[in-house]
Each structure stands twice: as C-alpha cells, then as structure tokens.
N, C-alpha and C positions, 0 to 999 in steps of 0.2 A: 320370569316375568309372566304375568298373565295374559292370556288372549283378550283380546278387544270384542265382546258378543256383542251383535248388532239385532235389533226385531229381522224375522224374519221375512217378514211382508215387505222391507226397506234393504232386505238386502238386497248389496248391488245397486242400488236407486242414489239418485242423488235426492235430496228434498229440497224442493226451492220453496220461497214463501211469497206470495204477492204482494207487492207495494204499491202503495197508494202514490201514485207523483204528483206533483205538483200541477192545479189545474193552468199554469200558466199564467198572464196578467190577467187583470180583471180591473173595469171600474165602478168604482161605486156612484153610482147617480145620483145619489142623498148628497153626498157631500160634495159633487161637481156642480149641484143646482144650489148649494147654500153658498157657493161663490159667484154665481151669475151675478148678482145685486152690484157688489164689491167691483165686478169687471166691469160692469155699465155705467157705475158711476167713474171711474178710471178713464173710460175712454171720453165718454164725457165731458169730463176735466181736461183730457187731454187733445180733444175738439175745442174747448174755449180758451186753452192756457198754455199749449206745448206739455213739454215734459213737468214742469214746474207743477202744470193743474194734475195731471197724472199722479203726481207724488202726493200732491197734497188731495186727490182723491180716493188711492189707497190708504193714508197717515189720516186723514178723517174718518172713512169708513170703519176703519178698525181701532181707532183712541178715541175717537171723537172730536180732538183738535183740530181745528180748521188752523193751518200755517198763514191762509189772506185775510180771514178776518182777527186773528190770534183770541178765538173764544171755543168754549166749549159747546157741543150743541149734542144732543141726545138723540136730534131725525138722524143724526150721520150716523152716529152712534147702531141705531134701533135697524139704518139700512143695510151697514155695513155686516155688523158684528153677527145677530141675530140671528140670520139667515143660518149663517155658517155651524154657530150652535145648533141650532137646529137640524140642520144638516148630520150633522154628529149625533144626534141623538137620535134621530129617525132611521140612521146605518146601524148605529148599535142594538136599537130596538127591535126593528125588524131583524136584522143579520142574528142576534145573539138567541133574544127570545122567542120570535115566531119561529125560525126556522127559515125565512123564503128564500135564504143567499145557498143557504146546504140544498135546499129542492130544485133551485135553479141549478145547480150544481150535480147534481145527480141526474136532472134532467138533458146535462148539456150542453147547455145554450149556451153560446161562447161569448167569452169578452163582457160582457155585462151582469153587475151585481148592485143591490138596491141599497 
C-alpha cells in the first residue's frame, strides 16, 4: 500500500478554515415600519369596538373588506396593505442592491438591519 505524502509546510499541522457564523437575529426596519399603519388602525378598531373592531381592522387593512359596513373601500385598502408592500420593497432594495444590510453587517452594529 502506498504512503499517504502530505506538503511539507502542513506537515504535522492541522488546517482549519474560518467560518463565517451566523450574525445572529436581526430586524429589518422596512418591513417593521410598513406594519405600523396596519397596527394603529387595529388598535384603533380596537379602542372603538373591543376585539370585534381589531379584527375587522386587521381584515380591512389587509382585503379591504370592512365586516361593519360589509363594503369594499380602497382608503383600507391603500392604509393597510401598501405600507407593508412597500416595506418589502425598500428591505429588498436596499438589502440586495445597495448593499447597506452587508455594510451594516460588516460594520457590526448589532440587532438592526434596513
């Protein structure tokens, strides 16, 4: 059977390789701030109408159905939903194409990404 030849420089060494871990949780602030709208009209709802207005301020922000008037209305629509789009689009944009979540991240700055 043949001998096992190793580089000389490595023999004897063990070789380890660096890993990148995991930076840990993070949030994204785009998308925490295109749900404010959504949460304000919720609580809202849920200042004038108990749990019932809660539900039907969540179920309209985001269908546009209003359940007490049983119509559709597009302000719900435009308050609810929009934001949140948006929100997504501004985390991807930023995060993907500029780069500012990997610089923030390189920089360190804990717990928070855009």
């Amino acid at each position: 059977m043949a001998k096992r030849r190793t580089h000389p420089y490595f023999a004897g060494r063990r070789i380890t390789t660096r890993r990148r871990g995991n930076g840990g949780m993070t949030i994204p602030l785009a998308i925490i701030a295109g749900f404010m709208p959504l949460g304000i009209r919720a609580y809202n709802g849920y200042k004038a109408n108990g749990t019932v207005g809660l539900g039907d301020g969540i179920t309209s922000g985001l269908t546009g159905y209003s359940v007490f008037s049983k119509t559709f209305e597009w302000k719900a629509l435009v308050q609810g939903l929009l934001p949140i789009l948006a929100g997504l689009l501004v985390h991807k944009y930023v995060g993907g194409q500029l780069g500012l979540n990997r610089a923030l991240s390189g920089a360190k700055v804990p717990l928070l990404r855009i």
